[in-house]
PASEBA-1860 file (N, C-alpha, C; in nm, 3 decimals):
! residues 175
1> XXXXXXXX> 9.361/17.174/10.962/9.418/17.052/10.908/9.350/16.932/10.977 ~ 9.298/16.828/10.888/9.240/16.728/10.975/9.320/16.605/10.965 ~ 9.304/16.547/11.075/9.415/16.436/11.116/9.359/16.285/11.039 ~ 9.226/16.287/11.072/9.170/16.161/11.011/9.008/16.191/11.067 ~ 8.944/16.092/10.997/8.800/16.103/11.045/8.704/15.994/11.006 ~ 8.596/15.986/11.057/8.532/15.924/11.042/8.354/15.969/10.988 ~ 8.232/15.840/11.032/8.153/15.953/10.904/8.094/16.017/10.992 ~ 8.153/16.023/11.121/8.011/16.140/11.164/8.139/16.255/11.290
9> XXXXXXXX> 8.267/16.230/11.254/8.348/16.268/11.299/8.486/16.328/11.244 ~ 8.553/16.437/11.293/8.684/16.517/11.245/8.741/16.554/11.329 ~ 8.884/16.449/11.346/9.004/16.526/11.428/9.074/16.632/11.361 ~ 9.145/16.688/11.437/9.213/16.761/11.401/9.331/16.828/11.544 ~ 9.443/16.919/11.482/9.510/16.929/11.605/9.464/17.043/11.724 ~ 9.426/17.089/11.839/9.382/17.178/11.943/9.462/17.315/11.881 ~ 9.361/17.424/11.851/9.509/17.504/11.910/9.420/17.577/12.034 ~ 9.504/17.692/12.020/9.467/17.814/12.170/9.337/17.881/12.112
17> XXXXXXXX> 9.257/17.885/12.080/9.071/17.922/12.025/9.070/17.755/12.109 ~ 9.081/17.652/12.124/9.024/17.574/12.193/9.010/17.564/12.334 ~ 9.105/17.647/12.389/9.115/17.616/12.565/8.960/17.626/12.604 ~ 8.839/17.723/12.570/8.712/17.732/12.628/8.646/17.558/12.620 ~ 8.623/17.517/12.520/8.622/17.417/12.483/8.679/17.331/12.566 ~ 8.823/17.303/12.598/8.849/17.204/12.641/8.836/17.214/12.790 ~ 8.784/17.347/12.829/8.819/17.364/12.971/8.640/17.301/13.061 ~ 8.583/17.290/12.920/8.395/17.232/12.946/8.475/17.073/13.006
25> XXXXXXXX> 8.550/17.019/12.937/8.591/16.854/12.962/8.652/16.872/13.077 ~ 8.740/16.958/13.106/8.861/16.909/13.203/8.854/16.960/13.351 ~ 8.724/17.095/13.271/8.666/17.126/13.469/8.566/17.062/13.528 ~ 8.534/16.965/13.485/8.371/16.863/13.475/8.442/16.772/13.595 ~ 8.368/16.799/13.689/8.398/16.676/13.834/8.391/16.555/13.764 ~ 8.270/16.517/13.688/8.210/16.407/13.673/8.305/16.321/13.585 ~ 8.347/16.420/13.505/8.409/16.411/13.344/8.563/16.349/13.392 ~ 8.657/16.407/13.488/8.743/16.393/13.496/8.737/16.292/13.621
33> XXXXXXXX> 8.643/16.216/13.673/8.665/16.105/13.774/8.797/16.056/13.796 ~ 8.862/15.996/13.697/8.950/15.891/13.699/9.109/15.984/13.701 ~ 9.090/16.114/13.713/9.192/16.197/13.716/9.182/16.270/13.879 ~ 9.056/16.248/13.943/9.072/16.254/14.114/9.046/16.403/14.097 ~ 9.037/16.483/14.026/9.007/16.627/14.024/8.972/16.682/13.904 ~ 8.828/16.802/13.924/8.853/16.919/13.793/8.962/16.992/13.782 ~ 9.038/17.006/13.695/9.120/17.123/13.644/9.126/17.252/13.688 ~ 9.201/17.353/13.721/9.211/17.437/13.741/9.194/17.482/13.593
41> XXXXXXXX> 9.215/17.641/13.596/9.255/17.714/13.494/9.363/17.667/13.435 ~ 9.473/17.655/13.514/9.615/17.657/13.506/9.656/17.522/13.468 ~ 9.606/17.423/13.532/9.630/17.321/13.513/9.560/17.255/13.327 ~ 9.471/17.352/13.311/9.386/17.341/13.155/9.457/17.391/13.048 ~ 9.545/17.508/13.082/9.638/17.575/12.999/9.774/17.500/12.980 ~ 9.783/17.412/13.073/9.939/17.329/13.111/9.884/17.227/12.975 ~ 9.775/17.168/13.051/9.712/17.050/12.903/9.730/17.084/12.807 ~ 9.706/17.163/12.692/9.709/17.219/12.582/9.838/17.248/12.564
49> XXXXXXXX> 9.934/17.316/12.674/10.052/17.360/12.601/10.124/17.231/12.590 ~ 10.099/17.075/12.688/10.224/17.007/12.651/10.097/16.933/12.501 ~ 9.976/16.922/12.462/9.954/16.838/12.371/10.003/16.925/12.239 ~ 10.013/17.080/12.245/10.113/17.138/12.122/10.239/17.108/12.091 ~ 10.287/17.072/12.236/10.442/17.031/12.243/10.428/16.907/12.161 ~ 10.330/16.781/12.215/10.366/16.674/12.168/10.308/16.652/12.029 ~ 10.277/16.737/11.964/10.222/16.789/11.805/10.409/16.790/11.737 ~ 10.418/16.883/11.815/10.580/16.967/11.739/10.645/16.822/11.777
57> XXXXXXXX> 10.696/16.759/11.902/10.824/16.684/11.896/10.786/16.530/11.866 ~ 10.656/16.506/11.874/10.624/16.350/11.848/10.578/16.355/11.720 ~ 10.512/16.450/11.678/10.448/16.480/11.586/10.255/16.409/11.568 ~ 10.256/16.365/11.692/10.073/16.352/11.754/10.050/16.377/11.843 ~ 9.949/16.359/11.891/9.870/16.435/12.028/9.728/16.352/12.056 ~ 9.703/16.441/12.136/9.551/16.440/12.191/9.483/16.528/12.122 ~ 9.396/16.520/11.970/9.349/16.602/11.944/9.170/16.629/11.919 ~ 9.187/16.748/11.887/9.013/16.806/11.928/8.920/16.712/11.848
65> XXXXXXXX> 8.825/16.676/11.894/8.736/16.588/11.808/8.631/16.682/11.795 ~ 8.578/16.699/11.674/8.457/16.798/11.657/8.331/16.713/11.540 ~ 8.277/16.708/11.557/8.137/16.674/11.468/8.133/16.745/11.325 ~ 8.136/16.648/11.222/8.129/16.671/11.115/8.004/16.768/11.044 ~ 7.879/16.765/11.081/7.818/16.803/11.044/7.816/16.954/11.103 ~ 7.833/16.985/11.239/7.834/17.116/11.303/7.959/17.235/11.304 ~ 8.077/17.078/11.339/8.193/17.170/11.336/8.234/17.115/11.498 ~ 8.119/17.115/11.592/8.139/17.182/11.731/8.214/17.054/11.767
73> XXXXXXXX> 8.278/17.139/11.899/8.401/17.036/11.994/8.294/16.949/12.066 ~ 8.373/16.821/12.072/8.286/16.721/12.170/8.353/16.651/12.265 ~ 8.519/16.665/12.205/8.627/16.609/12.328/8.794/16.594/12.266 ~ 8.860/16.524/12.317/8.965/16.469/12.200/8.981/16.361/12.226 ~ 9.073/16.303/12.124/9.180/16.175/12.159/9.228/16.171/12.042 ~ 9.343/16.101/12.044/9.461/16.097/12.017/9.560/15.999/12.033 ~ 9.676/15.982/12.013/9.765/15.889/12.038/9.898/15.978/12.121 ~ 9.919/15.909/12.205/10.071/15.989/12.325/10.129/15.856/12.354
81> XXXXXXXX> 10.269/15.925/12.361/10.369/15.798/12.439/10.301/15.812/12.563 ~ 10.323/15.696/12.649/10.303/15.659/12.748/10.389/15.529/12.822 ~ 10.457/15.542/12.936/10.525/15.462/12.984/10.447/15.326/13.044 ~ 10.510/15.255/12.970/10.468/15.108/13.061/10.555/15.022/13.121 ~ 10.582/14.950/13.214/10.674/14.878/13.250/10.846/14.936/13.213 ~ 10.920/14.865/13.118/11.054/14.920/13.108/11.061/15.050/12.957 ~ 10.925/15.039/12.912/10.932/15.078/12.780/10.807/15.196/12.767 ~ 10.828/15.273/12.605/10.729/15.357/12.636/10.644/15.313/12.503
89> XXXXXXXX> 10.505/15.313/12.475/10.433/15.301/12.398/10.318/15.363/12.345 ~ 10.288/15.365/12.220/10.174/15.456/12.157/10.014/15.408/12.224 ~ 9.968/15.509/12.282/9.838/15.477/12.349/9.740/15.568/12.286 ~ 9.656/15.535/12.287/9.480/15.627/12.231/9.383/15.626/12.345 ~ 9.426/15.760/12.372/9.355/15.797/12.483/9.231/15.869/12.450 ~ 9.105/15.902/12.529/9.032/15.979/12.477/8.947/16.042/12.638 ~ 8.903/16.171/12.578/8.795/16.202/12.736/8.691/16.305/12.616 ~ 8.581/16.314/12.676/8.474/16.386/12.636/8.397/16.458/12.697
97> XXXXXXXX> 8.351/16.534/12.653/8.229/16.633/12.697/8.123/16.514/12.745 ~ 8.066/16.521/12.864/7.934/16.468/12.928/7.848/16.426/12.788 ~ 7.841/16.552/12.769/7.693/16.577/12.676/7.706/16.512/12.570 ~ 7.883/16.419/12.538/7.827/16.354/12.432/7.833/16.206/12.463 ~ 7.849/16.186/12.562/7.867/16.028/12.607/7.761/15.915/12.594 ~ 7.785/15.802/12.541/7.691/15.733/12.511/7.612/15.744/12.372 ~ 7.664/15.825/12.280/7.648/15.824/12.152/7.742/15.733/12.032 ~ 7.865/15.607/12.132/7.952/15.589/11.989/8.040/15.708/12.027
105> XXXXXXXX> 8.097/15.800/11.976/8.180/15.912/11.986/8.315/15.865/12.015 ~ 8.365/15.830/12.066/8.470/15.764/12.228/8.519/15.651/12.104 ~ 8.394/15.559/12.101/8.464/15.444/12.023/8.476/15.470/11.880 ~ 8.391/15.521/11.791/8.442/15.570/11.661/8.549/15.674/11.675 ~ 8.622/15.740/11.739/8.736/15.832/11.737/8.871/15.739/11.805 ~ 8.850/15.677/11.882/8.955/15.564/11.921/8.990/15.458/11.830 ~ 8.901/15.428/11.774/8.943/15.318/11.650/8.975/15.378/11.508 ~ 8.980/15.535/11.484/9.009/15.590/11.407/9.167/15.610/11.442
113> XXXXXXXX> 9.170/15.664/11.554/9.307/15.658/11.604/9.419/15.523/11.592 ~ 9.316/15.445/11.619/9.416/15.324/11.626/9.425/15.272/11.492 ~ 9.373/15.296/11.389/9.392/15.258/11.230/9.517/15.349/11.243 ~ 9.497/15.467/11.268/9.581/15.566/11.210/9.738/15.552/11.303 ~ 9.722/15.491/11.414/9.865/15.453/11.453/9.918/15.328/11.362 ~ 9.800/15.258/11.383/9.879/15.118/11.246/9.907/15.169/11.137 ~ 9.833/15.265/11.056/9.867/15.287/10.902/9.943/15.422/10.880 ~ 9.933/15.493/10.930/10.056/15.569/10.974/10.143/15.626/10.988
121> XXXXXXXX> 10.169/15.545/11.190/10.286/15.510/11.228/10.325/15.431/11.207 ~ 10.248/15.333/11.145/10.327/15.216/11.127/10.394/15.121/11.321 ~ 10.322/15.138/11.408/10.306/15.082/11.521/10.276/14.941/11.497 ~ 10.335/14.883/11.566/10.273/14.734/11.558/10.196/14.662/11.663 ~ 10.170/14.738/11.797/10.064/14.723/11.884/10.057/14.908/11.937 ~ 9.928/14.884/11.970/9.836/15.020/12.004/9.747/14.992/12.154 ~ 9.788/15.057/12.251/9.736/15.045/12.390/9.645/15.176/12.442 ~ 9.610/15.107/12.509/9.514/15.239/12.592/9.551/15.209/12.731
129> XXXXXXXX> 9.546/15.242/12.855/9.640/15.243/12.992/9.459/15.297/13.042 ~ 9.381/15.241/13.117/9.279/15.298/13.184/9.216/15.269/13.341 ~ 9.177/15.390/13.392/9.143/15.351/13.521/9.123/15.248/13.542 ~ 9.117/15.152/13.676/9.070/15.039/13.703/8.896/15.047/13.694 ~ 8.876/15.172/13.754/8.751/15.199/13.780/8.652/15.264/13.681 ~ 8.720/15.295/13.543/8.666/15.344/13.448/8.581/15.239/13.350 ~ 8.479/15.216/13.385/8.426/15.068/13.315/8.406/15.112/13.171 ~ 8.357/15.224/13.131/8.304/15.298/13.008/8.437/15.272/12.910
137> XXXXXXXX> 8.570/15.338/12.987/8.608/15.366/12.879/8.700/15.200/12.858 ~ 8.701/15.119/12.946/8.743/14.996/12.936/8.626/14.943/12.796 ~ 8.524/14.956/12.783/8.453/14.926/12.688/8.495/14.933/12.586 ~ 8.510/15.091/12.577/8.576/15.124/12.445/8.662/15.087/12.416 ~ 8.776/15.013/12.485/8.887/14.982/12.448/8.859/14.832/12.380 ~ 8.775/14.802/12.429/8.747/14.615/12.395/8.682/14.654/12.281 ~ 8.563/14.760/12.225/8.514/14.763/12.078/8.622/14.793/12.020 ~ 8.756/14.812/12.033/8.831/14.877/11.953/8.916/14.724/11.920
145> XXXXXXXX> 8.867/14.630/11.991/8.967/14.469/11.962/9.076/14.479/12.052 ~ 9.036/14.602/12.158/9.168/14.517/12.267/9.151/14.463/12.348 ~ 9.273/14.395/12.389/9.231/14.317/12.478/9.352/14.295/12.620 ~ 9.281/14.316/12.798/9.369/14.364/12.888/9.449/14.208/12.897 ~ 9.622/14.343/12.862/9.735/14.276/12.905/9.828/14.252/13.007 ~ 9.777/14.369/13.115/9.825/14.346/13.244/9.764/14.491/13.333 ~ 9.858/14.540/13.454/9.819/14.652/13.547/9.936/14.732/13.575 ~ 9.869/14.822/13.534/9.988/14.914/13.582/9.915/15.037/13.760
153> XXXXXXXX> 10.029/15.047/13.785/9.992/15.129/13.879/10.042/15.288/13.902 ~ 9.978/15.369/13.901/10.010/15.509/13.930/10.013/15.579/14.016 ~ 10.082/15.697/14.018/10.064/15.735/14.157/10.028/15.874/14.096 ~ 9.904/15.955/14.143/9.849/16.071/14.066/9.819/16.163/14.158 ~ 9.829/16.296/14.160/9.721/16.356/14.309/9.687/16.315/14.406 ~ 9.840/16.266/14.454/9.845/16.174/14.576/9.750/16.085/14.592 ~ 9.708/15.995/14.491/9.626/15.854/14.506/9.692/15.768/14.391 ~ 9.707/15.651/14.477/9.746/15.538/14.375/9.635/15.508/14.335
161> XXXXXXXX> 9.638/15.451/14.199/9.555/15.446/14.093/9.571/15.375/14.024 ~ 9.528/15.212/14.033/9.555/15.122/13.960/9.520/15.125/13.745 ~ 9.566/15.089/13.701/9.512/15.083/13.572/9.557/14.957/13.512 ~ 9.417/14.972/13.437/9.432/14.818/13.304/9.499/14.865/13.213 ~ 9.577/14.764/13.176/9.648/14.789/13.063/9.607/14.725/12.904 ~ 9.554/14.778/12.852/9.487/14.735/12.692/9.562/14.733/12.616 ~ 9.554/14.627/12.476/9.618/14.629/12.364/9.561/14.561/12.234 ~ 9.592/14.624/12.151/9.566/14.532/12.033/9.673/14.513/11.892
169> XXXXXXX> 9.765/14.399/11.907/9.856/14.414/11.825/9.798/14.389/11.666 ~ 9.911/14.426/11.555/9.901/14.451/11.390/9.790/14.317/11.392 ~ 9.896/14.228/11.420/9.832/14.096/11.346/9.692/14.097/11.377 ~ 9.642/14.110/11.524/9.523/14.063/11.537/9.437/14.234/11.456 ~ 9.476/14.263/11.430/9.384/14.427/11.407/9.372/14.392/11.246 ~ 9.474/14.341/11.192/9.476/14.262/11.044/9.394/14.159/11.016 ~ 9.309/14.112/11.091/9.253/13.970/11.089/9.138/13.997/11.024
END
């Protein structure tokens, strides 16, 4: 089943045939910087089982992004609640395989996402929450028309972890 797509791209939802796949993204030192660690096994299998969960009870996720022309996995993203300040909000998150970074990928699947939270969900602003230190994917968030609305701070694998907070509400995404 595909979620939405674009022309050189197809989401769709993860299932369990994906853990090999996702376990290329999530055991990658490099890949997972802004998460302070590669993945375990366990910790890769935990991923997948809550983005099925949040398939079934939200009814979206983080899902597999694969290349239209091949088929093959290249990363996901998706839309997840995410807590900010007193409230929780729809965010489009995304991480990728190394090997496809710097092709577009990231930002044509994030702005697919974020149409698809506006048209929809019917959301009326769409955020992304990103490392302080993640300059790349702060990029992507600005080709996508957002723009940082404040900082949030985390506390992750025992390191606080500042993050920007991105947004781009209806009106301005309507313009």
């Amino acid at each position: 089943m595909i979620i939405t797509e674009t022309p050189r791209l197809l989401l769709r939802p993860m299932t369990a045939q994906d853990l090999p796949a996702l376990k290329r993204t999530l055991q990658d030192p490099i890949a997972m910087t802004a998460y302070e660690h590669a993945f375990s096994d366990e910790e890769c299998l935990q991923w997948l089982d809550k983005m099925l969960t949040r398939y079934r009870v939200d009814g979206f996720g983080l899902w597999a992004v694969t290349l239209r022309e091949t088929g093959a996995w290249i990363g996901q993203c998706g839309i997840t609640f995410q807590p900010w300040g007193d409230r929780t909000v729809h965010e489009v998150g995304y991480l990728f395989e190394r090997a496809f970074w710097h092709h577009g990928y990231a930002t044509e699947a994030a702005a697919a996402c974020r149409d698809y939270a506006f048209n929809t969900l019917g959301v009326d602003e769409v955020f992304s929450i990103i490392r302080d230190s993640n300059l790349p994917s702060q990029k992507v968030a600005e080709r996508c028309g957002m723009s940082r609305r404040g900082v949030e701070n985390k506390f992750y694998y025992g390191v606080h972890m500042p993050h920007y907070v991105y947004s781009i509400r209806r009106e301005e995404w309507e313009k």
